[in-house]
N, C-alpha and C positions, 0 to 999 in steps of 0.2 A: 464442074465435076460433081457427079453425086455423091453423098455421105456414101462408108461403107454400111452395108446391112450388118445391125445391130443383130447376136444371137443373143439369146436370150440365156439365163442359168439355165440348166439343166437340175430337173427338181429329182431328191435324193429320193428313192423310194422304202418306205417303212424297213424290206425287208434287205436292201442294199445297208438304212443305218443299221440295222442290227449284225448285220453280216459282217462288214467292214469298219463300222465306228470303232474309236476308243470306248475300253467298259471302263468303269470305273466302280470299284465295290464303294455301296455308302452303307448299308450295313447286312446285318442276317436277318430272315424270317425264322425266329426260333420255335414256332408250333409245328413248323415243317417235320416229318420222320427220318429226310434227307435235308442235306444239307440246298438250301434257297437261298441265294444273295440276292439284294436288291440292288441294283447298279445305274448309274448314267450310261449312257451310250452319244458319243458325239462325231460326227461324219460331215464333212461340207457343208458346216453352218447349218447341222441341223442338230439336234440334241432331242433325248428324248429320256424317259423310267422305263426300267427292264428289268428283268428278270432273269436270273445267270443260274442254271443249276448243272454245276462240272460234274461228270462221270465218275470222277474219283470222290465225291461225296457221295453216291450212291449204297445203301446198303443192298447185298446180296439178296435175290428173293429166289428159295427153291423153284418157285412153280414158272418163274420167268428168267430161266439161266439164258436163253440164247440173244445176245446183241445187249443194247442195254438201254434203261429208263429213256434216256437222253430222244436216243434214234426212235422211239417209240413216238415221244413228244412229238416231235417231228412231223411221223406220220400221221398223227392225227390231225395235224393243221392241214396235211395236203390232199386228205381226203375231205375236209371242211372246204377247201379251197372250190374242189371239184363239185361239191355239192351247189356250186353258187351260196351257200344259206350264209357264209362267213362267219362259223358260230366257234371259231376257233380264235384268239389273237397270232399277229403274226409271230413267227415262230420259227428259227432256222439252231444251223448246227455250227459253231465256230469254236475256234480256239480261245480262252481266256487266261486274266490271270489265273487259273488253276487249272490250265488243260483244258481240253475236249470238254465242250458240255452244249447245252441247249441253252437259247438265249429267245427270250419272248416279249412281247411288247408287255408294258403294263398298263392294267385299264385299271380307271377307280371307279370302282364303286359310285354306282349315281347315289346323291343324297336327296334324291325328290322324296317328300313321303307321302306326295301324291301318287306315284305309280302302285301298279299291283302287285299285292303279296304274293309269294311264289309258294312257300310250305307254311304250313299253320297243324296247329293241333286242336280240334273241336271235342266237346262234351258229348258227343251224338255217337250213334249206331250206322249213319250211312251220311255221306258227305251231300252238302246243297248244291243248288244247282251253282254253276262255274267252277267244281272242284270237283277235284278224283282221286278217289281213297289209294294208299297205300298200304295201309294194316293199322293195327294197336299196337301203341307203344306201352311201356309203362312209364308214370308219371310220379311214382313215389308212394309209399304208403298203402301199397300193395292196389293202386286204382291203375285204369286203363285210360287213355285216349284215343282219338280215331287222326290219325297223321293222318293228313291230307297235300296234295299238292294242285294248284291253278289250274286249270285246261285252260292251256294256254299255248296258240299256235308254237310260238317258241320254243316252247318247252316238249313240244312233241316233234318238233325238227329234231332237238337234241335226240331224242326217246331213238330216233329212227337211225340219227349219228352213232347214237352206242352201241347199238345194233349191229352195224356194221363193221365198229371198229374192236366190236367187244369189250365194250368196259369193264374195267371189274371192279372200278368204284367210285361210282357216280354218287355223290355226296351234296347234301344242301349247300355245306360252303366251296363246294365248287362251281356254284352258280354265279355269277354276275352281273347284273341288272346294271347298266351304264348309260349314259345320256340320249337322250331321241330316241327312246323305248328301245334298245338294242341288249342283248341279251348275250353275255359269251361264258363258254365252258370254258373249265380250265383244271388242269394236274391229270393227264394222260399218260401217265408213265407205264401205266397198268392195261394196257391195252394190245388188241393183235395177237393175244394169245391162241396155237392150233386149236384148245379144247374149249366149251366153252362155257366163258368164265362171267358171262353177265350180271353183273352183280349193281343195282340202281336203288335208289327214288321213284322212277319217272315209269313204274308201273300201274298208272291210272287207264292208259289206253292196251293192255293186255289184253291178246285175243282180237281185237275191235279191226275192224276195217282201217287198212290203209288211205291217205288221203290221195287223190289224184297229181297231188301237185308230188307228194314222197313217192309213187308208182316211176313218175317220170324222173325223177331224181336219181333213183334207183337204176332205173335203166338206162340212165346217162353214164350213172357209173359202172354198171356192169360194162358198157364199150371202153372205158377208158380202162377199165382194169385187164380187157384184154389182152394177150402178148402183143408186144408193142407199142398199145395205148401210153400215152403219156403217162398217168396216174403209175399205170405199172411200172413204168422206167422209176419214175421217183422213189416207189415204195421196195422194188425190188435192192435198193439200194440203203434202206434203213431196216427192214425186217427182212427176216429169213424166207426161202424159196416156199418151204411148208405151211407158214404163218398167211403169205400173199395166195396161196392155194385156199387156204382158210376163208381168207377175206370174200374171193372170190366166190365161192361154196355160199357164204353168210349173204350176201346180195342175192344168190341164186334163190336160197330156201325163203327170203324173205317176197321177193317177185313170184314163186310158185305160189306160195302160202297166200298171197293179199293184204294181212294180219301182222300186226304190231306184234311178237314174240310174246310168249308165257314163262314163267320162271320152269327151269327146268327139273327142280325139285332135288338135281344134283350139286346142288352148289348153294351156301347160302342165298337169298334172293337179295337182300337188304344188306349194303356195307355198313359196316359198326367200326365208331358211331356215325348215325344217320346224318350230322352235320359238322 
């Protein structure tokens, strides 16, 4: 008689632990504006660092009353998802010690200091070559410098992410540089808004031609955000009917246009502070 066939575990995936695991608060991110715990998360032997931000620690923002931070989070992962580019960590919506909130994988921080620098501030009037200006800041003592940020494929995937999700504040420390050159965004709360509220860094490629590989990306997502499309089912169930019209629209003008978006001159262009 033959052995029985051995199954094998069935491996837990990122977003099942974050979903289903125990959280466990270890402590606060107190630079946060809202309230951030930092948490374990543990599921069928697998254990993992997270990120717990409960709804009830949210503070009110007039210009974003409908649903809330959390669900916003959310959809920002799922339109990263959609993108293939995975510039989002994973990201769902569960219950916690404190209620309803958004619970996120946590990356660290790569500590190579060989990789490339993402924002720098230069002595110059027009940025060198592998860099693309963002404005003058001021630097103290009434001088200027020229912000600049990398051209850097990466960081122009994101450019075309914000885009579509609307950011409205894309910030130097929301960047992430993490192991095997991989790069993720992160603090979406502020996004999916009907009007728009683009507010970045990552205006070195303004105006410029879209790349072929973001044309097609785009147009991946423009099917999926159709009625029906998957993307829509998901999003239709974190933001409002108006907001996913938005979205929809924002893909639209962006495949008309070709072109990486301009600040719209209505809205600050630059979140403060820039990091």
């Amino acid at each position: 008689m033959s052995a029985p066939e051995r199954i094998p575990p069935r491996s837990v995936t990122t977003a099942e632990l974050l979903a289903k695991g125990e959280l466990k608060v270890r402590g606060r991110i107190r630079e946060a504006s809202n309230a951030v715990l930092f948490c374990s998360v543990t599921y069928e032997g697998r254990e993992a660092s997270c990120v717990y931000k409960p709804v009830a620690g949210e503070r009110p923002l007039w210009d974003f009353p409908d649903g809330n931070l959390a669900q916003r989070e959310v959809a920002a992962y799922e339109v990263s998802e959609a993108t293939g580019w995975g510039l989002v960590p994973t990201t769902v919506l569960r219950d916690g010690p404190y209620g309803e909130g958004m619970c996120q994988l946590w990356i660290e921080a790569s500590t190579d200091e060989g990789g490339p620098e993402l924002l720098a501030l230069v002595d110059a009037e027009e940025p060198e070559a592998g860099w693309k200006a963002i404005g003058f800041a001021e630097v103290g003592e009434g001088k200027t410098a020229l912000l600049v940020h990398a051209d850097d494929e990466r960081l122009r995937r994101l450019a075309v992410l914000d885009a579509v999700i609307n950011n409205a504040d894309r910030k130097g420390g929301h960047l992430l540089p993490a192991d095997e050159g991989r790069l993720y965004g992160i603090d979406h709360g502020v996004t999916f808004n009907a009007e728009n509220k683009l507010r970045t860094l990552l205006w070195g490629w303004a105006g410029e031609q879209l790349t072929q590989e973001a044309v097609d990306v785009l147009q991946g997502l423009r099917e999926a955000l159709r009625d029906g499309g998957g993307l829509a089912g998901k999003l239709a169930e974190l933001i409002t009917a108006v907001e996913l019209d938005a979205t929809r629209a924002r893909v639209d003008a962006l495949l008309a246009a070709g072109k990486h978006p301009e600040p719209s001159g209505e809205w600050p262009a630059i979140p403060w502070p820039p990091v």
